[in-house]
Backbone as a chain_set.jsonl record, in Angstrom:
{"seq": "XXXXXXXXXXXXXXXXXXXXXXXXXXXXXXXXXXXXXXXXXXXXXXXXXXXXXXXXXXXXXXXXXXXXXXXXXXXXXXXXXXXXXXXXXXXXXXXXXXXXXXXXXXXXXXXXXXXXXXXXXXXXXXXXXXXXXXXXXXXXXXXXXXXXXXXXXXXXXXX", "coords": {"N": [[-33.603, -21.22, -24.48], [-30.025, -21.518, -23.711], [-26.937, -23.119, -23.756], [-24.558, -23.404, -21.255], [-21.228, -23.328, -20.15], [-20.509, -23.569, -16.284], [-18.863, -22.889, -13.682], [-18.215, -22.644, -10.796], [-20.1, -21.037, -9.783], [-20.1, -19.322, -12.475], [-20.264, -18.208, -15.189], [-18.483, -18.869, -17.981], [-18.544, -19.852, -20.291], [-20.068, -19.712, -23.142], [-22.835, -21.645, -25.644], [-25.102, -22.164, -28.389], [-25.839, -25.038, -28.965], [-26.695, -28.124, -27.814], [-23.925, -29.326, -25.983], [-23.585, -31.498, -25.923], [-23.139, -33.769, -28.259], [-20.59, -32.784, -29.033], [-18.39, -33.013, -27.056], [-16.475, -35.29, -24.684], [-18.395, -36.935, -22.547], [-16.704, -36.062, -19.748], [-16.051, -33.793, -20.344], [-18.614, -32.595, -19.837], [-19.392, -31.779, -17.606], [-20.229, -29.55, -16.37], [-21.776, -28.297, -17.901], [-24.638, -26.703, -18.543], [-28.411, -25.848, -18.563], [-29.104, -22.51, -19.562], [-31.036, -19.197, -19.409], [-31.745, -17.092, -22.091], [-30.698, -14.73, -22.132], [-29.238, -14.706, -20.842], [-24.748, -14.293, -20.409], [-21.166, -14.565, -21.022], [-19.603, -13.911, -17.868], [-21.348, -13.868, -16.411], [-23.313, -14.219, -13.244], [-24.06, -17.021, -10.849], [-26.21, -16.041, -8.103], [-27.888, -16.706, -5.305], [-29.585, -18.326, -6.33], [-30.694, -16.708, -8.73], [-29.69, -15.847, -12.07], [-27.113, -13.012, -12.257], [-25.339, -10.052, -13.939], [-21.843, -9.639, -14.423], [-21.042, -7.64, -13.496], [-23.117, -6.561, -11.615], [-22.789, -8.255, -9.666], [-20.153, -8.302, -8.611], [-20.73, -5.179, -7.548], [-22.702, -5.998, -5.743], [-20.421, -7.582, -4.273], [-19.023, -6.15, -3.131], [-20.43, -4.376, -1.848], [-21.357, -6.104, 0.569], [-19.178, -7.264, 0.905], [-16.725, -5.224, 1.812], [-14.016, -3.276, 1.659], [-11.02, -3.871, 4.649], [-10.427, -0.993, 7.055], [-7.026, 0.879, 6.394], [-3.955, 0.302, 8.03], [-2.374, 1.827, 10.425], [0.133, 3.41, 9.037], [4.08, 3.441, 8.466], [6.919, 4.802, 9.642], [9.887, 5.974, 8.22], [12.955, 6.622, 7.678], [15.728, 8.19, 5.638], [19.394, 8.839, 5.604], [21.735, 11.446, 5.318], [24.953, 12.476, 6.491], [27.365, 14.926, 5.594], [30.229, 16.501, 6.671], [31.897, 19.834, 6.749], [34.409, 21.862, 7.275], [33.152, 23.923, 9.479], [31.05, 23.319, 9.684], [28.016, 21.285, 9.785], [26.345, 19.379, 7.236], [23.583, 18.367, 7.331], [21.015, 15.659, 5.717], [18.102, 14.636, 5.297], [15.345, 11.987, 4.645], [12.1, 11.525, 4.69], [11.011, 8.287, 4.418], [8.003, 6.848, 4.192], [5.621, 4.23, 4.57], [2.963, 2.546, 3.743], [-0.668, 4.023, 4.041], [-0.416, 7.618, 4.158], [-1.276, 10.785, 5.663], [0.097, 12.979, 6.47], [3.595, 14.435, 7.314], [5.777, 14.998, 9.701], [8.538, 16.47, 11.28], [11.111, 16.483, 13.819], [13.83, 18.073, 14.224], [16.978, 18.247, 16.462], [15.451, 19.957, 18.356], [13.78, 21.804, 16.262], [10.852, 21.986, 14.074], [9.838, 20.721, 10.773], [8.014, 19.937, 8.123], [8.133, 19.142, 5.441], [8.966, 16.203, 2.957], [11.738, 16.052, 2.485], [14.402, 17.103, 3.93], [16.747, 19.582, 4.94], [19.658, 20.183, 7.21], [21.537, 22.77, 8.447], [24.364, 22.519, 10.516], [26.138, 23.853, 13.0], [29.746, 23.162, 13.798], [31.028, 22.492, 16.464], [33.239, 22.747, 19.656], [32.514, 20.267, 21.132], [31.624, 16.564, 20.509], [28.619, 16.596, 19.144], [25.827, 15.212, 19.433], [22.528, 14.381, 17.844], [19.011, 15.207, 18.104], [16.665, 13.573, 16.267], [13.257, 12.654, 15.07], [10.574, 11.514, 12.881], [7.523, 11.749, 12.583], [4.829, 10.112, 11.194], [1.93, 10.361, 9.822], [-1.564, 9.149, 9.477], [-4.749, 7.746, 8.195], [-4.819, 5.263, 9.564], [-3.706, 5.467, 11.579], [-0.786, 6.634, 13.491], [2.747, 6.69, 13.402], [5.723, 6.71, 14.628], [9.511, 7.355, 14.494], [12.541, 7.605, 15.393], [15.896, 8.526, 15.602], [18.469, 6.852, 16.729], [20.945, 5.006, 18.737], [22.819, 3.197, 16.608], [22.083, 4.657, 14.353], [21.909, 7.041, 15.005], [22.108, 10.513, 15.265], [25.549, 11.948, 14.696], [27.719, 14.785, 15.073], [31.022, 15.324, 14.822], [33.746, 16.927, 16.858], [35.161, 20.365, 16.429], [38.265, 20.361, 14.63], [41.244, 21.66, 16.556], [43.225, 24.238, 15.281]], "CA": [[-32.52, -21.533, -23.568], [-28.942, -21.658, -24.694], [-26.532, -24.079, -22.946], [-23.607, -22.815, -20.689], [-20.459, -24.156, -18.573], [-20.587, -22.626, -15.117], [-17.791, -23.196, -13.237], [-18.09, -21.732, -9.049], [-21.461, -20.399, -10.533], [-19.771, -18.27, -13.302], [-20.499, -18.404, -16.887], [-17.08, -19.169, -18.742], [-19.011, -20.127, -21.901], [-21.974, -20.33, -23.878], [-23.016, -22.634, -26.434], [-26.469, -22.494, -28.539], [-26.254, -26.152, -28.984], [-26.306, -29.115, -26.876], [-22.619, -29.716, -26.388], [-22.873, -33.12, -25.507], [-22.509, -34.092, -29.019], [-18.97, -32.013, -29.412], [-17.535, -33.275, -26.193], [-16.758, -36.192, -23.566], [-18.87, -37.003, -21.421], [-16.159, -35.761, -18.503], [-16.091, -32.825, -20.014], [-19.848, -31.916, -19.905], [-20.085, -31.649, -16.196], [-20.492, -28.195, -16.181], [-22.408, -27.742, -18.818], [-26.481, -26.678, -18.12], [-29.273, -25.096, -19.384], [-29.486, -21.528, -18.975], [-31.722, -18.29, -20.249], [-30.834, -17.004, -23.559], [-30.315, -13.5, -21.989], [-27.164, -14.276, -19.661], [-23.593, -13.938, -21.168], [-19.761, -14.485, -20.582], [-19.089, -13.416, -16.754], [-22.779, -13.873, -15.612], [-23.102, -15.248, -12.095], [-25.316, -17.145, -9.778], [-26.456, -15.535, -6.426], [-29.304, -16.854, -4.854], [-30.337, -19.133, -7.597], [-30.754, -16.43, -9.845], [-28.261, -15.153, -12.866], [-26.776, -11.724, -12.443], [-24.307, -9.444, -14.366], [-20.646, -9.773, -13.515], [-20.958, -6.317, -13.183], [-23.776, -6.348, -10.61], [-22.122, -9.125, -8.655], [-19.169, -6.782, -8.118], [-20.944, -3.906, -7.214], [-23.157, -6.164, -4.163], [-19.925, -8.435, -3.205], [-17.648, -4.839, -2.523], [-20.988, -3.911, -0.552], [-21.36, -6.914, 1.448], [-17.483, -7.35, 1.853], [-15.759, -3.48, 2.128], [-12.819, -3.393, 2.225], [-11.001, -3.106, 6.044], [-9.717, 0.305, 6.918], [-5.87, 0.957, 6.278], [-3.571, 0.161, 9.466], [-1.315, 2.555, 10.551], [1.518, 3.756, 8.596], [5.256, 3.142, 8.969], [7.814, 5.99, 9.135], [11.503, 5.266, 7.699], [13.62, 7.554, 7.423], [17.244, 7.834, 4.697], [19.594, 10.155, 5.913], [23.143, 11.46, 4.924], [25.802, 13.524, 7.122], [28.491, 15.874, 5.315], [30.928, 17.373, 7.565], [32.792, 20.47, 6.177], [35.496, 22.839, 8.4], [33.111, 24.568, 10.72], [29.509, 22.627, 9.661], [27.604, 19.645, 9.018], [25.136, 19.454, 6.483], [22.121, 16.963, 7.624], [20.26, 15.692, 4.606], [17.028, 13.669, 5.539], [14.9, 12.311, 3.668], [11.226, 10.957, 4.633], [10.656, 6.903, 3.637], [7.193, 6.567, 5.183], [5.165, 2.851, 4.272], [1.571, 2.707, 3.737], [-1.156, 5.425, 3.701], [-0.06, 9.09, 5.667], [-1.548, 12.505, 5.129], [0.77, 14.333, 7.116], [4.85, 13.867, 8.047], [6.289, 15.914, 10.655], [10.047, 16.461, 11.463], [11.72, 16.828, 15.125], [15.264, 17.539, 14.375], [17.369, 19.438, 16.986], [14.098, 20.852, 18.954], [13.153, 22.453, 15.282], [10.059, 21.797, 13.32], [9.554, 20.6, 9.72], [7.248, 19.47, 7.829], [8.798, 18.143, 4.066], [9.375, 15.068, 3.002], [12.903, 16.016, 2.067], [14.818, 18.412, 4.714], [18.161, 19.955, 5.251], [19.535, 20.919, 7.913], [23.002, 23.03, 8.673], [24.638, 22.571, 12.454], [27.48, 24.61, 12.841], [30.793, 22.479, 14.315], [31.53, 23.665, 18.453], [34.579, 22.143, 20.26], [32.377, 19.24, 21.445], [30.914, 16.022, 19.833], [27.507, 16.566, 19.501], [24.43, 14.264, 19.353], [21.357, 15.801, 17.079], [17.893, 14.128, 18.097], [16.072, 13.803, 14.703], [12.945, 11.769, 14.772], [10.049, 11.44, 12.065], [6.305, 10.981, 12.678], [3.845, 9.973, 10.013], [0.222, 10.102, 10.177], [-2.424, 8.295, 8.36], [-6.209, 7.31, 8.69], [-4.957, 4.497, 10.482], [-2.808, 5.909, 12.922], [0.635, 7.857, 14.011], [4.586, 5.718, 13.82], [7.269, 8.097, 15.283], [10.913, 6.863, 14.101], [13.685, 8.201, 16.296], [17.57, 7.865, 14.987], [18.799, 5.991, 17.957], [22.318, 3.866, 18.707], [23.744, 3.162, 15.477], [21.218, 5.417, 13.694], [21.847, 8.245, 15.662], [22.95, 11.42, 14.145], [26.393, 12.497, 15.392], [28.348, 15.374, 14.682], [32.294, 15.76, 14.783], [34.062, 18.603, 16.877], [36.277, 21.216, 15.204], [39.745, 20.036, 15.871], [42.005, 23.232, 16.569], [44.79, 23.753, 14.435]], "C": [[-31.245, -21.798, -24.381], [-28.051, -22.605, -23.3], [-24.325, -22.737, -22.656], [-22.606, -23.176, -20.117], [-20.396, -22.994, -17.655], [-19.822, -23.457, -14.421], [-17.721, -21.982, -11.229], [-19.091, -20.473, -9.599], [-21.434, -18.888, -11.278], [-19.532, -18.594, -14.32], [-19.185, -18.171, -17.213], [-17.486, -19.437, -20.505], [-20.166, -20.482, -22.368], [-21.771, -21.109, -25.102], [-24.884, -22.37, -27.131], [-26.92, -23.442, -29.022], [-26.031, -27.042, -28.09], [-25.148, -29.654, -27.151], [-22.128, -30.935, -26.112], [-22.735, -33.999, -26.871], [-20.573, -33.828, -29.62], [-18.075, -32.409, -28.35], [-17.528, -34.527, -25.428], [-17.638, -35.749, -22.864], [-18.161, -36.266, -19.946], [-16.228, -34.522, -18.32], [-17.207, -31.501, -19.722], [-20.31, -31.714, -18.287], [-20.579, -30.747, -15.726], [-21.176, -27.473, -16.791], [-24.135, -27.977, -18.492], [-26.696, -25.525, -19.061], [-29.475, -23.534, -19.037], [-30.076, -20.128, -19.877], [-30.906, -17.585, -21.274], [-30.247, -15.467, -23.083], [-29.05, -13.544, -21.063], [-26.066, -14.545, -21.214], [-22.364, -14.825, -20.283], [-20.001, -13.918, -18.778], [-20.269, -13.312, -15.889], [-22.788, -15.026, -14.256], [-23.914, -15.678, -12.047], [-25.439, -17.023, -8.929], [-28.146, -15.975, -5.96], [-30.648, -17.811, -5.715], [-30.427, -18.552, -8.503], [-29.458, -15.868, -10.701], [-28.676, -13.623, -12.915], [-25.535, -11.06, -13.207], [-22.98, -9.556, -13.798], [-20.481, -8.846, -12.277], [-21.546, -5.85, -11.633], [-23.36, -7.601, -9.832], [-21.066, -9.169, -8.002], [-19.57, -6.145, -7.394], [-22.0, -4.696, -5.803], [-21.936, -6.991, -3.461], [-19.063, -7.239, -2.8], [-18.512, -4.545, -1.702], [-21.011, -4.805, 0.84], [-19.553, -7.263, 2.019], [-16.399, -6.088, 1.873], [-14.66, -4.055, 2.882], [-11.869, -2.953, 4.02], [-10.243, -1.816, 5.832], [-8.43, 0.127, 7.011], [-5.296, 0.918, 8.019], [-2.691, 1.199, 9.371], [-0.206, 3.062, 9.878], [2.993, 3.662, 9.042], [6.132, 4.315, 8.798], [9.002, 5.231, 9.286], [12.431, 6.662, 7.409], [15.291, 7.0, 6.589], [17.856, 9.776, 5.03], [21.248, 10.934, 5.621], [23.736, 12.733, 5.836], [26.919, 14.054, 6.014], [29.215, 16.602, 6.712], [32.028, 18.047, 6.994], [33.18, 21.277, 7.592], [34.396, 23.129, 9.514], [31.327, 24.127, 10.92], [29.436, 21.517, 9.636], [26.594, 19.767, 8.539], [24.289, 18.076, 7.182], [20.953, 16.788, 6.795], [19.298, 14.592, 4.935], [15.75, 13.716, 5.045], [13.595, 11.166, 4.117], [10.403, 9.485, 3.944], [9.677, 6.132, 4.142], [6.333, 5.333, 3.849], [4.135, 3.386, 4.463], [0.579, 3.729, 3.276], [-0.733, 6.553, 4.881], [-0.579, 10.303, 4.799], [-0.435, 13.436, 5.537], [2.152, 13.652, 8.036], [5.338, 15.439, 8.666], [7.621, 15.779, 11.145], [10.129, 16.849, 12.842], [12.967, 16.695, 14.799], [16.093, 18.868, 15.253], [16.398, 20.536, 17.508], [13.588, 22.095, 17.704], [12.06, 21.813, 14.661], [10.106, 21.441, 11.947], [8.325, 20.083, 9.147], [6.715, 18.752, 6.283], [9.146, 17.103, 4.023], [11.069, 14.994, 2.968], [13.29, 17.235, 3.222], [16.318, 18.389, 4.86], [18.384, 20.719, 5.998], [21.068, 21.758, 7.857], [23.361, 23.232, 10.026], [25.879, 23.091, 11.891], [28.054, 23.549, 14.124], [30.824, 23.141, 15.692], [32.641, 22.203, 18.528], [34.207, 20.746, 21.158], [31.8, 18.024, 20.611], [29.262, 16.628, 19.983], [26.305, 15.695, 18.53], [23.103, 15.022, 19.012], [20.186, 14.472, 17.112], [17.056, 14.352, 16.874], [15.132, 12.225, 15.078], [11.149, 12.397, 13.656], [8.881, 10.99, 12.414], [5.456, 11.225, 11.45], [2.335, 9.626, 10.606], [-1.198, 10.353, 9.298], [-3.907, 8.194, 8.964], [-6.168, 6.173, 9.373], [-4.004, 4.443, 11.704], [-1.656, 6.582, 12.707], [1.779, 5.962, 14.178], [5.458, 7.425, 13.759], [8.548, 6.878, 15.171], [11.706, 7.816, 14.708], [15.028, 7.638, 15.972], [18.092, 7.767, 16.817], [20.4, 5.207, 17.694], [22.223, 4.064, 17.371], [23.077, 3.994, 14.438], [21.429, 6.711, 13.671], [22.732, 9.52, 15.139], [24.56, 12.086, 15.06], [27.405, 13.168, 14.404], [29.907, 15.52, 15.176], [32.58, 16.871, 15.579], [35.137, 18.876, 15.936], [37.073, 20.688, 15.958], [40.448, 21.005, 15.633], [43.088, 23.102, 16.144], [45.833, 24.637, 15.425]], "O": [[-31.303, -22.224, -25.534], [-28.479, -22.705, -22.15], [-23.553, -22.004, -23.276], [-23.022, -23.582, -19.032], [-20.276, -21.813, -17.98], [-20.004, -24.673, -14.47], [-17.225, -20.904, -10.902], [-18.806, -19.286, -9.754], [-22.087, -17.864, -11.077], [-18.559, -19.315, -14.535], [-18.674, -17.181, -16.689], [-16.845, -19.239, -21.538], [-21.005, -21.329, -22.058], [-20.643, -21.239, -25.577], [-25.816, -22.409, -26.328], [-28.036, -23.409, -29.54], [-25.034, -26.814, -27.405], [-24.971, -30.334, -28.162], [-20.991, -31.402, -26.041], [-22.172, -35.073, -26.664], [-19.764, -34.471, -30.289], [-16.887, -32.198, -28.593], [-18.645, -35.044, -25.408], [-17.82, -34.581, -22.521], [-18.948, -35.918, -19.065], [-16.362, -33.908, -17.261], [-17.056, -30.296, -19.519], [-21.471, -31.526, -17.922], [-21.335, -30.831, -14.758], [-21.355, -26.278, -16.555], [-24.719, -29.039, -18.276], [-26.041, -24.772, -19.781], [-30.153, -23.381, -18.021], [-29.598, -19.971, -21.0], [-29.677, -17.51, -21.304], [-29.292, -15.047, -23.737], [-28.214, -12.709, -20.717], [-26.324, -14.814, -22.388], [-22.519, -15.504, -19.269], [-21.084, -13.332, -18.765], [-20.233, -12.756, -14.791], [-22.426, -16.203, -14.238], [-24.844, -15.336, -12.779], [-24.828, -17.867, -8.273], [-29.231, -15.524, -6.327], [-31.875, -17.905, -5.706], [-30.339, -19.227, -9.529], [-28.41, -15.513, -10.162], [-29.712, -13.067, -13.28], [-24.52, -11.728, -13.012], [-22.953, -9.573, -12.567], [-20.145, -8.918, -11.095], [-20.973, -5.18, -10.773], [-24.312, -7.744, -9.065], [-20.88, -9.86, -7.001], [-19.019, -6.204, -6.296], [-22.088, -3.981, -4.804], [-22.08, -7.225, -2.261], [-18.247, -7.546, -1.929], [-18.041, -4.322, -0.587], [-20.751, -4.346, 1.952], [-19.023, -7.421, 3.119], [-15.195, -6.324, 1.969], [-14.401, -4.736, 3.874], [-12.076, -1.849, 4.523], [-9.599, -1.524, 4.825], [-8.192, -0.838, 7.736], [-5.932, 1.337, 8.986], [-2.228, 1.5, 8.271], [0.698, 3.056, 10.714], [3.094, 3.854, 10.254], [6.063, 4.859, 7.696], [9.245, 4.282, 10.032], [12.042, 7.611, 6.728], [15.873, 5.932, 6.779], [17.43, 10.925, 4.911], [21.938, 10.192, 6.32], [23.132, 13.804, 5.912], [27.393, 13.041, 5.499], [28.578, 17.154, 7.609], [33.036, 17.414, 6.679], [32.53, 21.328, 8.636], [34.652, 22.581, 10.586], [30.573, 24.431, 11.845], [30.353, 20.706, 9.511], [25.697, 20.264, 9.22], [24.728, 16.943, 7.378], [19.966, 17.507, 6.95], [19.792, 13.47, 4.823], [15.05, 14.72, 4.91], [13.879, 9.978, 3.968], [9.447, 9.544, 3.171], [9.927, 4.997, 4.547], [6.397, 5.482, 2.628], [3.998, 4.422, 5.113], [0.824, 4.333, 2.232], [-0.727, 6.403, 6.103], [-0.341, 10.63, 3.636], [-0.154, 14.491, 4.969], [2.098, 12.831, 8.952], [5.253, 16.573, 8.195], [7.819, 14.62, 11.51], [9.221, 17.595, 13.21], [13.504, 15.593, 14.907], [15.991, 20.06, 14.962], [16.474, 21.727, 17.205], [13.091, 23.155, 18.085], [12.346, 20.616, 14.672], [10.858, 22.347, 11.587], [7.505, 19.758, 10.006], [5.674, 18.178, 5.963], [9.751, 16.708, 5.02], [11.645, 13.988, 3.381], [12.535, 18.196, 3.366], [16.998, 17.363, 4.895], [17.827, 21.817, 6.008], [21.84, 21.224, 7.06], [22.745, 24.051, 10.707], [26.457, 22.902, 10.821], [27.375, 23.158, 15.073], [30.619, 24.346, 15.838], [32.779, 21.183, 17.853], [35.078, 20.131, 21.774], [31.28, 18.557, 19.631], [28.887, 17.079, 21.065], [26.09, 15.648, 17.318], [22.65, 15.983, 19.635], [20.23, 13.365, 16.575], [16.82, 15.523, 16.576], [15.644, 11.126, 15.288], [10.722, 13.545, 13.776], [8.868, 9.78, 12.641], [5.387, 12.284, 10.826], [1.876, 8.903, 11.49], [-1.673, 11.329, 8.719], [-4.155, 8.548, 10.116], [-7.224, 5.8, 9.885], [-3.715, 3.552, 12.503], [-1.539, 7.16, 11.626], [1.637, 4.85, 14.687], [5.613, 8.505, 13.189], [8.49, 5.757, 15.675], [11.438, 8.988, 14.445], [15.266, 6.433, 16.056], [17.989, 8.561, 17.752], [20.848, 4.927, 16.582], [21.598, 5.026, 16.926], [23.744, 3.98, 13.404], [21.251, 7.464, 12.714], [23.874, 9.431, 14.688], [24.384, 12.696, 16.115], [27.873, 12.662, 13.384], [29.88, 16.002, 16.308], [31.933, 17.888, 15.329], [35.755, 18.205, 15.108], [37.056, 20.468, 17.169], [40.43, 21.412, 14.471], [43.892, 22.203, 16.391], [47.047, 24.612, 15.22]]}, "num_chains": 1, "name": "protein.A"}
């Protein structure tokens, strides 16, 4: 037997002498007898000593991790407006886990994290619906540029 402190029934230190000559009394509280074959990081489950290793590998089985929640979609987005266009540069800032981002801008399709678009200028303002869904193993977020978000284009003013 070799002598051990166990501390929330985890070997921190061994000793192959009785360490109650080398220390206080206060500080021997932790200190017991245990088989010469445990180590550093050796637990206790069930009364008996196991590997750190194997006390890992049953507390990830008994406690698995929960599944990922939903994902967040964000979107970063920049307008240019030259003479008779507007460039629309948007740029996918989705949170969490997502397999798959999908674009709605101006009843068109995408499907990059990064997209550009070009609207050509007409003689009215116009309002460009652009929204962003992300989707993950723990669900779908749809982001829609809205009020102060909202993408708006300039008309041409006639010279």
């Amino acid at each position: 037997m070799i002598w051990a402190k166990v501390v929330n029934d985890e070997i921190i230190q061994t000793w192959e002498e009785d360490p109650s000559s080398l220390w206080h009394p206060d500080a021997l509280q932790n200190w017991e007898q245990v088989p010469d074959d445990v180590d550093v990081g050796w637990r206790r489950k069930n009364g008996q000593w196991i590997t750190g290793a194997q006390w890992l590998e049953e507390h990830q089985e008994e406690n698995p991790l929960p599944p990922p929640g939903p994902p967040t979609a964000g979107i970063k987005r920049n307008v240019t407006e030259k003479e008779t266009l507007a460039i629309l540069e948007l740029e996918a800032t989705p949170a969490g886990h997502f397999d798959s981002i999908s674009w709605s801008i101006n009843g068109q399709t995408y499907t990059d994290s990064f997209v550009t678009v070009e609207i050509p200028r007409t003689s009215v303002v116009q309002t460009i619906p652009v929204s962003l869904t992300v989707t993950g193993p723990g669900g779908t977020d749809t982001k829609e540029l809205t009020g102060d978000e909202e993408v708006t284009i300039a008309k041409i003013i006639a010279v």
